[in-house]
C-alpha positions in Angstrom: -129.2 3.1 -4.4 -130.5 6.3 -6.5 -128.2 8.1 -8.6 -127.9 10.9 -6.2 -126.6 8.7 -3.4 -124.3 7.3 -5.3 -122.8 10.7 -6.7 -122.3 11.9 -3.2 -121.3 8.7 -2.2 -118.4 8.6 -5.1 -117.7 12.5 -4.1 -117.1 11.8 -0.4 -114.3 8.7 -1.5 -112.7 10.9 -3.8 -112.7 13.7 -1.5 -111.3 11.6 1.3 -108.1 10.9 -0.6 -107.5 14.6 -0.8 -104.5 15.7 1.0 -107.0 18.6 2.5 -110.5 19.9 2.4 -113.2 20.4 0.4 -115.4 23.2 1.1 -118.1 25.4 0.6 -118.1 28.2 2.4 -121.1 30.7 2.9 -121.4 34.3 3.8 -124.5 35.4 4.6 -125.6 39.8 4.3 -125.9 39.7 8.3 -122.2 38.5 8.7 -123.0 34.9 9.8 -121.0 32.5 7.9 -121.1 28.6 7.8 -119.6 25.5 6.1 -122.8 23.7 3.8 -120.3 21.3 2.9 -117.1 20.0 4.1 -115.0 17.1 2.8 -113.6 14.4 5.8 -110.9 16.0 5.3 -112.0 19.4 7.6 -111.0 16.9 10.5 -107.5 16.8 10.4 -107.2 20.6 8.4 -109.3 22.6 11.5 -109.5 19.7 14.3 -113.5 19.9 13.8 -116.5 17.7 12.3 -118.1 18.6 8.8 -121.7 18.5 11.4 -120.2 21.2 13.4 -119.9 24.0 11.5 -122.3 23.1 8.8 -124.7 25.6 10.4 -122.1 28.0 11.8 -118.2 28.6 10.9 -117.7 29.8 14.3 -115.4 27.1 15.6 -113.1 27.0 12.5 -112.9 31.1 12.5 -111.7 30.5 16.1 -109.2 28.1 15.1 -107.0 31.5 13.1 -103.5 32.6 14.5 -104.7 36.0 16.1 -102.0 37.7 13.8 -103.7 36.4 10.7 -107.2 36.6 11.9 -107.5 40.7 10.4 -105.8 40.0 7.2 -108.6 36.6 6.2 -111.4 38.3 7.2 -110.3 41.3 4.9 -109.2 38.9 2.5 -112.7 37.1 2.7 -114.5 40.9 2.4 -112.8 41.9 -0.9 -113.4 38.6 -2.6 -117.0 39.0 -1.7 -117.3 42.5 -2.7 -115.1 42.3 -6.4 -116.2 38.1 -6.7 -112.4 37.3 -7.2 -110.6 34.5 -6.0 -109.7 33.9 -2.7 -106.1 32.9 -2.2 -104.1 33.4 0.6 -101.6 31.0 3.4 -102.4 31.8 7.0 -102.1 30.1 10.2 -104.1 28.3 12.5 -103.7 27.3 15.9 -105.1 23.6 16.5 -105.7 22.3 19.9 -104.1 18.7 19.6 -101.0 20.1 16.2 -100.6 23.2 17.5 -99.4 26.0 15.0 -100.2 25.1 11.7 -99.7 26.9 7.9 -102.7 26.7 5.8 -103.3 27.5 2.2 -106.5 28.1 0.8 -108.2 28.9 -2.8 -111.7 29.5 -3.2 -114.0 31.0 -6.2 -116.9 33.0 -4.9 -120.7 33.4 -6.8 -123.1 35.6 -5.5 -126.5 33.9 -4.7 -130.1 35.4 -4.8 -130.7 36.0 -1.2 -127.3 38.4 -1.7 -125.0 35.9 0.5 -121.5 34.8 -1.1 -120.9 31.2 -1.7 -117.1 30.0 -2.1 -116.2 26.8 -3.3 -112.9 25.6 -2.5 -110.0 23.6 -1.1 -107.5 24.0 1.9 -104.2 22.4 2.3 -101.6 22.3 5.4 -98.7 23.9 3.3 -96.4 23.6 7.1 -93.9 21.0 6.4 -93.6 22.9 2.3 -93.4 26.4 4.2 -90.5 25.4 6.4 -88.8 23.8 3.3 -89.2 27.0 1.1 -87.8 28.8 4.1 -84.8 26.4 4.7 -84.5 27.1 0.6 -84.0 30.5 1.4 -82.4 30.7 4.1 -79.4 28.3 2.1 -80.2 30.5 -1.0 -79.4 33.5 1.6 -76.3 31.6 2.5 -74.8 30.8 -1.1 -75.8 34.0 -2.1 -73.8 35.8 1.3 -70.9 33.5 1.0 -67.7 34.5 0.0 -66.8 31.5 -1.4 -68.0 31.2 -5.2 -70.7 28.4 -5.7 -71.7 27.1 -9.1 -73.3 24.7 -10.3 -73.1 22.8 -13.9 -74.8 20.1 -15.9 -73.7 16.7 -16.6 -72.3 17.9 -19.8 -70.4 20.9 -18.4 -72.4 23.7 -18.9 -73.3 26.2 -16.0 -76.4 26.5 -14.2 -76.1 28.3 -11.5 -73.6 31.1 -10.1 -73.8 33.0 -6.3 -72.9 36.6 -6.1 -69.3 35.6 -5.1 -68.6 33.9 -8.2 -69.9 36.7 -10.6 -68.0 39.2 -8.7 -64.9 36.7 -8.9 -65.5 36.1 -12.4 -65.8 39.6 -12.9 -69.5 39.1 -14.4 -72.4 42.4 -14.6 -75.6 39.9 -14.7 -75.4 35.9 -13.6 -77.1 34.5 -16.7 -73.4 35.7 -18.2 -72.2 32.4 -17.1 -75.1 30.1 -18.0 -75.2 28.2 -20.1 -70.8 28.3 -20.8 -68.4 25.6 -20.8 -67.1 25.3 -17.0 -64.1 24.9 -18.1 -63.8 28.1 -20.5 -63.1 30.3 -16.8 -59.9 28.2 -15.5 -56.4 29.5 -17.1 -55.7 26.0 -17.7 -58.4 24.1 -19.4 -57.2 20.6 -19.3 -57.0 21.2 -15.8 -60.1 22.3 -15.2 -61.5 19.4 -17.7 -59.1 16.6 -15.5 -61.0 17.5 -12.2 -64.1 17.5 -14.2 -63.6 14.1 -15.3 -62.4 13.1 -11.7 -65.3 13.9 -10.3 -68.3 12.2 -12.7 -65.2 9.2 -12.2 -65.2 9.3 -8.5 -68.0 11.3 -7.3 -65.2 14.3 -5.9 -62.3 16.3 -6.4 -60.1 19.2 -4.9 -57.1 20.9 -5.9 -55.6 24.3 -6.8 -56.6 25.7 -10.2 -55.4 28.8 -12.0 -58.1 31.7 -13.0 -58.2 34.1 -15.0 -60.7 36.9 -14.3 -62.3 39.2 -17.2 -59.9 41.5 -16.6 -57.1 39.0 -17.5 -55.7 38.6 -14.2 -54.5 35.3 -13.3 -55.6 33.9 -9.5 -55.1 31.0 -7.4 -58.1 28.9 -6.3 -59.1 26.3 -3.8 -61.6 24.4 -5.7 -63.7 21.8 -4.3 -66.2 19.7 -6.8 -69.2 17.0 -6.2 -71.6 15.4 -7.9 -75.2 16.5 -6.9 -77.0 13.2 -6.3 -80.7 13.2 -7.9 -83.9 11.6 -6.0 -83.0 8.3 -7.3 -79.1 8.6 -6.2 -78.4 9.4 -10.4 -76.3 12.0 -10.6 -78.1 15.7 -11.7 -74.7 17.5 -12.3 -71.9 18.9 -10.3 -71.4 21.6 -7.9 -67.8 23.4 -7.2 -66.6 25.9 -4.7 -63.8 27.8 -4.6 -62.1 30.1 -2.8 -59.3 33.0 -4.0 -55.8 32.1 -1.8 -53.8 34.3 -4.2 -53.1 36.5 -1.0 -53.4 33.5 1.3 -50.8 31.9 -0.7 -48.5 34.9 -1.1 -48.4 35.4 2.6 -48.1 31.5 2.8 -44.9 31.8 0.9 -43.6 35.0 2.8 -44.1 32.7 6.1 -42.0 30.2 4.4 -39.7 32.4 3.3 -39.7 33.8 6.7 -39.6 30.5 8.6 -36.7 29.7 6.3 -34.6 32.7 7.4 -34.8 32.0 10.5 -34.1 28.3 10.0 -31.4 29.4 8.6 -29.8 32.7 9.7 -26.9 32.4 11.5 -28.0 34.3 14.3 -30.1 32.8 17.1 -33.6 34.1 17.4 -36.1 34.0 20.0 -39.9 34.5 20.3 -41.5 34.8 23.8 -44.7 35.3 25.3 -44.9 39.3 27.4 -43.6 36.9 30.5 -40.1 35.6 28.8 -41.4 32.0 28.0 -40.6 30.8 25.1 -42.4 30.6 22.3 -39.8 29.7 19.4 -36.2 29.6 18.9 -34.5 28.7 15.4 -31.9 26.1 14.7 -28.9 28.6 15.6 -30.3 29.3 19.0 -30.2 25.7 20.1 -26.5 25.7 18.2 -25.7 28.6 20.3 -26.7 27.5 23.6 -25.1 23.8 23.3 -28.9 22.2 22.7 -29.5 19.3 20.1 -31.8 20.1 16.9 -34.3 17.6 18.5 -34.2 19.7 22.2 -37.6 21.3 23.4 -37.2 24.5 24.7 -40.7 25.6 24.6 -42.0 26.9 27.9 -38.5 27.8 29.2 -37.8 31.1 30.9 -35.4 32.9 28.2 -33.5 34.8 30.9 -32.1 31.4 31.7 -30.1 31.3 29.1 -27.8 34.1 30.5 -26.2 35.3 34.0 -29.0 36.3 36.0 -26.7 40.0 37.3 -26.9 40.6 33.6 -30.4 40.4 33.1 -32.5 41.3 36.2 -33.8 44.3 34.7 -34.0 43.8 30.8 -37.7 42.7 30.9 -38.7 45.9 32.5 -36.8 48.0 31.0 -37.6 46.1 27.3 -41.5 46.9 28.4 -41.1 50.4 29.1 -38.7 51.3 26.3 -40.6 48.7 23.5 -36.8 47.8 22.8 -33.2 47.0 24.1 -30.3 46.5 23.1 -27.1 45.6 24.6 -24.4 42.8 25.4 -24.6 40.1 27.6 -22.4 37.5 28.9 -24.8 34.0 28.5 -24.7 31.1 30.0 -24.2 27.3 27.5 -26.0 24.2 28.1 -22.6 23.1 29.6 -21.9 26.3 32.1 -19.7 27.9 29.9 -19.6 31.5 29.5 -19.8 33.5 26.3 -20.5 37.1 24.8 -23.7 37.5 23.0 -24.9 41.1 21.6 -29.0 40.9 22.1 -31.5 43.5 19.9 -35.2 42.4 21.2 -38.2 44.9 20.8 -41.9 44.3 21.7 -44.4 42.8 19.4 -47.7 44.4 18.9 -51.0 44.0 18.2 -53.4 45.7 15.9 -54.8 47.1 19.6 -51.0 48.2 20.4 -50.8 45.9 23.1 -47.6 44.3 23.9 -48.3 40.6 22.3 -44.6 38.9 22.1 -41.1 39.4 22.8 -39.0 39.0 19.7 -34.8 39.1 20.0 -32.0 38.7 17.8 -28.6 37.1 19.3 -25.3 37.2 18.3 -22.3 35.5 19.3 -19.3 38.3 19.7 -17.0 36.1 21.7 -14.8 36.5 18.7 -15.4 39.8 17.8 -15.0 40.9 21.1 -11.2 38.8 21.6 -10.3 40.7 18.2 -11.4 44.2 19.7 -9.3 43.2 22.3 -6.3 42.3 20.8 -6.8 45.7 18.0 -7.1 47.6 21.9 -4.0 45.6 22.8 -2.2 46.4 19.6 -3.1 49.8 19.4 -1.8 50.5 22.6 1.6 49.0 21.3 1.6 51.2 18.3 1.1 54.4 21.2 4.2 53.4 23.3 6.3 51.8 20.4 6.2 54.7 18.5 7.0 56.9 21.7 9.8 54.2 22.1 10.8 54.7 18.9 11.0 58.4 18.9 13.7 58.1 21.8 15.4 54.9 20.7 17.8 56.1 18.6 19.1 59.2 20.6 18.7 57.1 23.4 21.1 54.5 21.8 24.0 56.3 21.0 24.4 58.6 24.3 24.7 54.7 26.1 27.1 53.3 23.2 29.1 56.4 23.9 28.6 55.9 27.8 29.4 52.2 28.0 31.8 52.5 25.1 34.4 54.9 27.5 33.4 53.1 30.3 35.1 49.9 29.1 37.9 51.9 27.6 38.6 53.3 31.2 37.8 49.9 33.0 40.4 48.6 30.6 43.1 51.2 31.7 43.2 50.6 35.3 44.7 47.7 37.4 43.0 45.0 38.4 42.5 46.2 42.2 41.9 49.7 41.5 39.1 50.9 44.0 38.0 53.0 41.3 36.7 49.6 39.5 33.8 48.6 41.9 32.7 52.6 41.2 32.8 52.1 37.2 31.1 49.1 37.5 28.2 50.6 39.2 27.9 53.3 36.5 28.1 50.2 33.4 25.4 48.6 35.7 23.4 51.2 35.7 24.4 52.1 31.8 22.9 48.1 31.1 20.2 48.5 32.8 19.2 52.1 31.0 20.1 49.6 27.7 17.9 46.9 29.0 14.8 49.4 29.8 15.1 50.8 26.0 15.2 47.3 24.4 12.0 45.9 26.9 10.2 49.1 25.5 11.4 47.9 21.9 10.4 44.3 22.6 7.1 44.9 23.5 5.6 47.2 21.1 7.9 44.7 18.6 9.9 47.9 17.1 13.1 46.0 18.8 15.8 45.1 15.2 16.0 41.1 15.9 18.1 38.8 14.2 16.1 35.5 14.2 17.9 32.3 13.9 17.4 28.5 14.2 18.1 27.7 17.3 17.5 24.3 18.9 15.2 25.1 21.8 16.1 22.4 24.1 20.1 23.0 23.9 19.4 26.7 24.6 17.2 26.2 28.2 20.2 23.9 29.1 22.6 26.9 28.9 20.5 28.8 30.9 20.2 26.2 33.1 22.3 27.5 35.9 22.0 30.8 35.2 17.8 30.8 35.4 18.5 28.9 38.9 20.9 32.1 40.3 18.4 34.0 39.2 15.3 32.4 41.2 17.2 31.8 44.5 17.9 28.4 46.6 14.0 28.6 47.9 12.4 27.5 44.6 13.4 24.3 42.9 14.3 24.7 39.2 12.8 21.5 37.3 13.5 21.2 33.6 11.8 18.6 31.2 12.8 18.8 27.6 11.2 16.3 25.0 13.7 15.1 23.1 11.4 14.9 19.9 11.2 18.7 19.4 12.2 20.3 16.4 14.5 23.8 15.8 12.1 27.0 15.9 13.5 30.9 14.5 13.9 33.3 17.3 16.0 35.7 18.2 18.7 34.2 20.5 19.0 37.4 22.5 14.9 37.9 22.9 14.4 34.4 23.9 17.4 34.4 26.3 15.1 37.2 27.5 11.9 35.6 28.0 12.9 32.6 29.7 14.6 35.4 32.4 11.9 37.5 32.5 8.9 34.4 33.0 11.5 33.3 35.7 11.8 36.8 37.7 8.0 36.8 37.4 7.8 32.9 39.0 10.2 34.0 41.4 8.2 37.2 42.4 5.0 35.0 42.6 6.6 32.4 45.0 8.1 34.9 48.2 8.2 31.6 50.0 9.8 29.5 48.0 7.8 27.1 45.4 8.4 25.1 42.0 9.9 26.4 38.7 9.0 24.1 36.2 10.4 24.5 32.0 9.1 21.9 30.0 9.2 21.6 26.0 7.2 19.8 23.8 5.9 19.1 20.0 2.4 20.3 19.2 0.7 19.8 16.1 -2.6 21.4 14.9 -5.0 20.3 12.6 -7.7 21.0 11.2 -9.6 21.4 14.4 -8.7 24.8 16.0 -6.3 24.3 19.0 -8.5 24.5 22.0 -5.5 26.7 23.9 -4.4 28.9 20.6 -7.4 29.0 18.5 -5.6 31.6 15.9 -2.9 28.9 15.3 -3.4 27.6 11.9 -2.3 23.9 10.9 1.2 22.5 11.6 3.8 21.4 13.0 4.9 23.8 16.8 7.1 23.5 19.6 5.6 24.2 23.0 7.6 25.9 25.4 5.7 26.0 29.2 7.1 28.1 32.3 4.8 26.7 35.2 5.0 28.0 38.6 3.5 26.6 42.0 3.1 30.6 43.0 0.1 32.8 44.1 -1.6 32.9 40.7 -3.9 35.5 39.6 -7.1 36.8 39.4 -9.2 36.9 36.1 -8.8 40.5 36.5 -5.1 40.7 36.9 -5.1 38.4 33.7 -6.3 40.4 31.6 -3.8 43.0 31.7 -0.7 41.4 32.8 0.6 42.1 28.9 -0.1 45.8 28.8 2.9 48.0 29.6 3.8 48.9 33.2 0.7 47.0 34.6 2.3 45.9 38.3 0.6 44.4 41.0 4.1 44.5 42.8 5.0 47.4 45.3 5.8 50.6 44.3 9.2 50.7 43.0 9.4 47.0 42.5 9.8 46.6 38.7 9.2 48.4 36.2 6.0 46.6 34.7 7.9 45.9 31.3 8.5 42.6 32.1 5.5 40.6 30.5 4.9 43.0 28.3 8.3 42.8 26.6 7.1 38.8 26.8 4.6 38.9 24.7 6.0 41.5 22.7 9.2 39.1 21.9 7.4 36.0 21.0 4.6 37.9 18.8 7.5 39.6 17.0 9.2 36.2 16.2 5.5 34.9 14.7 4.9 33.0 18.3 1.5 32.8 20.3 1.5 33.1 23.9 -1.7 31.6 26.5 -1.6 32.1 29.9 -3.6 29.3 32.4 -4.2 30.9 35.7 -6.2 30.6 38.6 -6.0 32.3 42.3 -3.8 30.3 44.9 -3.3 27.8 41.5 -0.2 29.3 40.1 0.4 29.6 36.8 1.3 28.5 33.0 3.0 30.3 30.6 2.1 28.6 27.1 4.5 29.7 23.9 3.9 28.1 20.8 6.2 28.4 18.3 6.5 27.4 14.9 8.9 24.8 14.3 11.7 25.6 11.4 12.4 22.6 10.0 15.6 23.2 9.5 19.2 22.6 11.3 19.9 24.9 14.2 23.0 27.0 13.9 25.5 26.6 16.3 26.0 29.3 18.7 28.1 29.8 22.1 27.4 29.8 25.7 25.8 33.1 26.8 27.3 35.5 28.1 31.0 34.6 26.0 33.0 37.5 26.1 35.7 36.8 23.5 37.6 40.2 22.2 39.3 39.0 19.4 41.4 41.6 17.1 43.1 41.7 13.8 44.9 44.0 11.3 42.7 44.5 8.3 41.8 47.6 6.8 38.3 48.7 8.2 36.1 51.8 7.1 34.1 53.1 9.7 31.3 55.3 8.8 29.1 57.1 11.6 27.8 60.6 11.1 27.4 60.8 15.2 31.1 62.3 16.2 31.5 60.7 19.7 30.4 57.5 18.9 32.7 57.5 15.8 35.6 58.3 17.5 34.7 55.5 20.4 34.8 52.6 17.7 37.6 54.0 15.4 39.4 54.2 18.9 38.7 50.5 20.1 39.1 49.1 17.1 42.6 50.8 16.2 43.9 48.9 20.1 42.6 45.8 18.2 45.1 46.1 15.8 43.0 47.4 12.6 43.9 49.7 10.3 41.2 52.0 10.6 39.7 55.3 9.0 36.4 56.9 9.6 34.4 59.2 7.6 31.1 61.3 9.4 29.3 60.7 6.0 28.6 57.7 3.4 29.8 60.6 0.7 33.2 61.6 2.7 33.8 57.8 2.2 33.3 57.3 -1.2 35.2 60.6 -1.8 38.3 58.6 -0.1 37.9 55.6 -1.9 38.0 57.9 -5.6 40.7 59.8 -3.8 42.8 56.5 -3.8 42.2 55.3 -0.5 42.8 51.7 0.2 40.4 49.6 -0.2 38.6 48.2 3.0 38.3 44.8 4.2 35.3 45.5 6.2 33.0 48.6 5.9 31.4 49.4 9.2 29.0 51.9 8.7 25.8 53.5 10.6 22.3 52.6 8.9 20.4 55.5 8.9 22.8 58.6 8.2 22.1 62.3 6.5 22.6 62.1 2.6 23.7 58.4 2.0 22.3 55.6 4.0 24.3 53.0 5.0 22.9 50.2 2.6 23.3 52.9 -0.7 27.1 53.1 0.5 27.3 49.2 0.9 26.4 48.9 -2.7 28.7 51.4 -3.8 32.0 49.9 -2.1 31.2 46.8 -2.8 30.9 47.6 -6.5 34.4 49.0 -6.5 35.6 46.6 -4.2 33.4 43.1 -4.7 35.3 41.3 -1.6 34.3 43.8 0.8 32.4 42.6 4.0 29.8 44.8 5.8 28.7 45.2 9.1 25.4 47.4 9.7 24.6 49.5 13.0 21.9 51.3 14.0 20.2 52.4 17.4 16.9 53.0 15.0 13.7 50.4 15.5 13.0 47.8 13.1 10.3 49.8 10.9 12.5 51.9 10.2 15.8 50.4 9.2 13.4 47.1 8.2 13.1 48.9 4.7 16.9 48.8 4.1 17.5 45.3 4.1 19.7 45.3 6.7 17.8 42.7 8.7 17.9 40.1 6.4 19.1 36.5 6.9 23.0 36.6 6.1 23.6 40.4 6.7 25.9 41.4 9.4 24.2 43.7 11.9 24.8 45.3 15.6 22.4 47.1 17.8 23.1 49.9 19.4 23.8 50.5 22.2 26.5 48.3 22.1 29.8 47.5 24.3 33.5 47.5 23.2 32.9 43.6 23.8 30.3 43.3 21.4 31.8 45.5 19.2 35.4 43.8 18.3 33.6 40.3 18.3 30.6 41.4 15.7 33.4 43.1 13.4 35.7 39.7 13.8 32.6 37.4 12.7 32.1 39.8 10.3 35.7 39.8 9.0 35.4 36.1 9.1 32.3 35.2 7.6 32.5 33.8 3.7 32.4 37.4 1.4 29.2 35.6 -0.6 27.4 35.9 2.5 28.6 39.0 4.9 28.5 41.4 1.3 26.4 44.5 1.0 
C-alpha cells in the first residue's frame, strides 16, 4: 500500500469515530456548490452518501428547515465574501430523524479559479439544544420563583442566589452573597450551622429559621435543604429553599387565636353555608343545644335548632338585610324550650357575594326570668307605694269605725234587732280592713311580726275552718310529715295564705274536687333545686296546696301573681288574692312555684326556710279573750277620734288611763309630776316626737315601763324605727276593741327586759 493510501485510509478511521462530519465544502463563482469530501459521517448528519453530493450539494441544501434555509445561505455569502469563519446552529429536516439541530464551523480560502473552499465539521447539537433549553427554562423558573434558592459549597460558602433571595436578603447585585458563609444570613447561627450539619449527615433537612434582612429586620422562614448529588452520586454541595411565613404565621396565630375564642367563648356560634347548613359550631353551641363534644353537626339545617313559627322568615329577611337580630325561643336536643338572643350577619367575599352565614347565640332564659321578676317587682313598688299613700289614713278612719262599732254592739242586748244591722256594717268595716292589708301583703309594705311557728300544728288549727270555707263538695285531705322543722312567718299572713290558696281551689273546682295540704322537708344542695333554682343551699320546709280543679293555661300562669289579674266573672273577687300570696311568702324570705297544666289542676309549691329554732306557742285562731286590768296606761295618739276610742275602751277595762295628742304633751306630764305609767301606748309615726324617741325618753325616767307601738303606716316606713323588731310590742291598725285590750294585756304581761322601749 503507498503512503497516500494509507493516509486516507488512516483519515477515513479517524474520521469515522467522529461524533459528525467532516467536510469540504465548495462554492463555485456560478453559484453551484458541492461536497469534494465528506467524512462517513455525512450519512447519519444529512441522511445522504459522501458519492452523492461530491459533484453537487443539492440534496444536502434540500435537507434545511425552510426557516433557516435564508439565514445559511446568507451566512455562507458573507464568509465567502470577508473569508471569516463560518459558524452557525440551524435545522434540518431528515427524511427517516425528522427535525434535527445542526451546528456547523467551517474556515473558508479562496482558490485560483475564484471559488471558496470551506473546510469543516458538523455536529447534531439536538439532544444538547433541548438540554440548554430545559437549563433555561429551570433557570427561568428559579429565577421567577418566589421562593429564594441558593446554593452553597461543601464548605458553606454560597454559590448561587435567584432574584427572590437577593430581594429577600435585601442584596443590589447577586455576587453580594457569593462567596459568604451561609450561615452569616440566619439570626441564629448555630441554627443555621445545626441544619447544615444535618444535612451533609443525612442528605436533608427542614425547619423554621429566623432572618434577619440588611435592614435588620427579623423574619420567619420555611427552609428546606439537600445535598446536590454529583455525576458519581458524591455530593457537589447543598441547595436550600425558603419561603418568608412571617405573615403566614401571624395570620396562622390570629386563626388560632380565633379558633380559640370560639372554642372558648361562652356564647354558641354558628357558621353556615348561604342555605343554613352548617358549616361549624363551637364547643358552647353543642353545650347549648344538649349535644356531646364528640356530636357531628355538620350538614344539619341550623333552623332546626329552633321553633320553626319563629324562624320561617329569618333567612330571607337575614339575605336582604345582610344582618338580623332578634330573640328566639329554640328548641334542645331533649325538646325542651329555651330563650336564645341570635345576632347573624352575612359573610362576604372579596366579589361581595354573600359566601357564609355567621351567628352569635346567647342563652337569656335567665336574663329574661330576672326581667321578669324586676317587671314583676316594679309593678309592686307602683301599687305598694299607691297602697301605701292611702294606708295610713285608710287605717285610722276603720279603727275609729270598727272601734265604736264594738263599743255600741257592746251596749245593746243580746236580741236587739239592731245587732244583725251592726254586724253587717263590722262585716263590711273587715272586709274594707282585709282589702287594705291584701294591697299591703302583696306589694310587701304590710308591718309583719314573724315568728317561729311550727308549720304542721298551725294547718291543724285551720283544719276545720279551711274545710267551712271550701264547702261539703270538695274533700279536704291533709298530709303533714312529721319530720319538718319550725319556719318564721307571720302567723296572721300565713293564716292568710293557706285561706286564700283554698278560696282559689275552691273557685277552680265548681263541681266539687280534691283539696290536698301536704308538708314536707326539702334540702338543697349544691345542685340548684330543679323547682326553685334561686334557692341557695339548706335546710326548707315545703308546704303544697294541690287541687284536682280546672288548671290553667300557660297564659293564665304567667300572670296569676300580678294584682287584680281575674279570670273569674266580673264582680267575683277582687284579684288580690294570689297576689297578696306571693306577696306574703316573698315578704317572710319564702319562694313560691306554681305546677299547672289545663284540665290538670294545680300545685302551689312554698318553700320556706326552716328556723331551727323552737316554735312559740300561740292560741287557736280566732281567740277572742278581752282581758282588763287596773294599771296606769299612757296613751299617746295625735289622731283625736282614734285617741279618745282607745282611752275610752281601755278606761271600761279598768285602767287608769291618760292620753296626750303629742309625744311632747306627754313628757310635759310626766316633768309636771304625772304618775308614772305601767304601759305607754303610743302611735308610731306622730308630728314632732315619734313614738320610739318618746319610748326612750319614759323609759329613761321610768326603766320598768312596757311599750306597746301602733301604727296604720307600711313597713318602710315605720321599719326604720325599730318598732318591728323581735321582742317589741306592736299593733296594726286598723284594729278592733278585741285586739286592742288583749295586745295591751300581753303587753302589760310580758317580762319589762323584753316589752321595754
Amino acid at each position: 500500500m503507498s503512503t497516500q493510501n494509507a493516509a486516507a485510509e488512516l483519515l477515513a478511521n479517524l474520521s469515522r469515530q467522529v461524533p459528525g462530519v467532516i467536510y469540504q465544502y465548495r462554492l463555485f463563482p456560478d453559484g453551484r456548490s458541492c461536497f469534494p469530501f465528506a467524512s462517513e459521517g455525512i450519512r447519519e448528519i444529512y441522511e445522504v452518501t459522501p458519492d452523492e453530493v461530491r459533484e453537487d450539494a443539492a440534496a444536502v441544501l434540500a435537507r434545511l428547515h425552510p426557516e433557516d434555509l435564508a439565514s445559511v445561505f446568507e451566512g455562507i455569502q458573507r464568509s465567502a465574501r470577508e473569508l471569516t469563519t463560518w459558524d452557525r446552529e440551524y435545522r434540518v429536516v431528515l427524511p427517516a430523524a425528522g427535525e434535527r439541530w445542526l451546528h456547523g464551523t467551517a474556515r473558508p480560502e479562496r482558490l485560483p479559479d475564484g471559488s471558496t473552499l470551506w473546510h469543516g465539521f458538523i455536529r447534531d447539537v439536538t439532544v444538547q439544544r433541548a438540554a440548554t433549553e430545559q437549563l433555561l427554562r429551570l433557570q427561568a423558573a428559579i429565577d421567577n420563583s418566589i421562593t429564594g434558592i441558593a446554593t452553597a459549597g461543601l464548605d458553606g460558602r454560597v454559590q448561587y442566589v435567584n432574584r427572590a433571595a437577593q430581594e429577600f436578603w435585601g442584596l443590589a447585585d447577586p455576587a453580594q452573597a457569593i462567596g459568604r458563609l451561609a450561615n452569616e444570613f440566619w439570626d441564629d447561627p448555630d441554627a443555621a450551622r445545626d441544619a447544615f450539619a444535618r444535612v451533609l449527615a443525612t442528605g436533608h433537612d427542614e425547619r423554621v429559621l429566623r432572618a434577619r434582612q440588611r435592614s435588620g429586620e427579623v423574619r420567619l422562614v420555611q427552609a428546606r435543604t439537600s445535598l446536590i448529588p454529583g455525576v458519581d452520586g458524591a455530593p457537589l454541595g447543598v441547595i436550600a429553599s425558603f419561603l418568608d411565613i412571617t405573615e403566614a404565621e401571624a395570620n396562622a396565630s390570629a386563626l388560632r387565636l380565633r379558633e380559640q375564642v370560639l372554642t372558648t367563648s361562652l356564647n354558641a356560634v354558628v357558621i353556615a353555608d348561604r342555605e343554613g347548613r352548617m358549616l361549624y359550631c363551637n364547643p358552647a353551641f353543642k353545650r347549648l343545644w344538649g349535644h356531646g363534644e364528640d356530636d357531628d353537626l355538620h350538614g344539619r339545617h341550623a333552623l332546626t335548632f329552633a321553633e320553626p313559627s319563629a324562624t320561617s322568615h329569618l333567612l330571607e329577611e337575614l339575605s336582604a338585610r345582610g344582618e338580623w337580630e332578634g330573640d328566639l325561643v329554640a328548641m334542645r336536643r331533649d325538646g325542651t324550650p329555651f330563650d336564645v338572643r341570635v345576632s347573624a350577619n352575612v359573610v362576604r367575599g372579596e366579589d361581595g357575594r354573600p359566601q357564609y352565614l355567621m351567628a352569635s347565640i346567647s342563652d337569656i332564659t335567665e336574663a329574661r326570668r330576672l326581667e321578669e321578676r324586676l317587671h314583676q317587682s316594679q309593678k309592686m313598688q307602683t301599687v305598694g307605694r299607691l297602697a301605701g299613700g292611702i294606708a295610713h289614713d285608710f287605717n285610722n278612719l276603720l279603727t275609729v269605725m270598727k272601734g265604736y262599732l264594738g263599743l255600741v254592739r257592746a251596749q245593746l242586748a243580746p236580741d236587739s234587732p239592731l245587732d244583725n244591722d251592726l254586724s253587717e256594717v263590722d262585716r263590711a268595716a273587715g272586709s274594707a280592713a282585709m282589702l287594705t292589708q291584701r294591697l299591703l301583703t302583696f306589694s310587701r309594705r304590710q308591718a309583719i311580726t314573724p315568728q317561729v311557728l311550727d308549720l304542721n300544728e298551725l294547718v291543724r288549727q285551720l283544719q276545720s275552718m279551711l274545710q267551712r270555707v271550701i264547702g261539703e263538695d270538695v274533700r279536704l285531705e291533709v298530709e303533714l310529715e312529721g319530720s319538718v322543722e319550725s319556719v318564721r312567718f307571720d302567723p296572721n299572713q300565713l293564716e292568710q295564705v293557706l285561706m286564700n290558696l283554698a278560696v282559689n281551689a275552691r273557685d277552680a273546682m265548681p263541681g266539687g274536687g280534691v283539696l290536698r295540704i301536704r308538708t314536707a322537708p326539702h334540702v338543697v344542695g349544691d345542685a340548684p333545686s330543679p323547682r326553685f333554682p334561686d334557692a341557695g343551699p339548706g335546710r326548707y320546709v315545703e308546704l303544697m296546696v294541690e287541687d284536682t280543679g280546672h288548671g290553667m293555661s300557660p297564659e293564665v300562669r304567667a300572670n296569676i301573681f300580678e294584682p287584680f289579674f281575674t279570670t273569674k266573672a266580673s264582680g267575683v273577687g277582687t284579684g288580690l288574692g294570689l297576689a297578696m300570696v306571693y306577696g306574703a311568702v316573698t315578704q317572710n324570705g319564702g319562694r313560691i312555684a306554681v305546677e299547672t297544666a289545663p284540665d290538670a289542676g294545680a300545685a302551689f309549691h312554698i318553700l320556706l326556710p326552716a328556723a331551727g329554732e323552737k316554735p312559740t306557742s300561740r292560741g287557736s285562731p280566732g281567740s277572742a279573750d278581752e282581758p282588763g286590768g287596773t294599771e296606769a296606761v299612757m296613751l299617746v295618739e295625735d289622731e283625736p277620734a282614734i285617741r279618745a276610742l282607745a282611752a275610752r275602751v281601755l278606761a271600761r277595762k279598768g285602767y287608769l288611763v291618760t292620753s296626750f295628742g303629742t309625744g311632747a304633751e306627754a313628757l310635759a306630764a310626766l316633768d309636771a309630776g304625772a304618775a308614772a305609767p305601767d304601759l305607754l301606748v303610743t302611735d308610731v309615726i306622730m308630728p314632732g316626737m315619734h313614738g320610739r324617741a318618746l319610748a326612750d325618753a319614759v323609759c329613761d325616767r321610768y326603766p320598768g315601763t312596757r311599750v306597746l307601738f301602733v301604727s296604720g303606716y307600711t313597713e318602710d316606713v315605720i321599719g326604720p324605727h325599730g318598732v318591728l323588731d323581735a321582742g317589741v310590742d306592736f299593733l296594726a291598725k286598723p284594729y278592733s276593741v278585741t285586739t286592742l285590750a288583749r295586745r295591751v294585756r300581753e303587753a302589760l304581761d310580758r317580762p319589762t327586759d323584753a316589752g321595754s322601749g
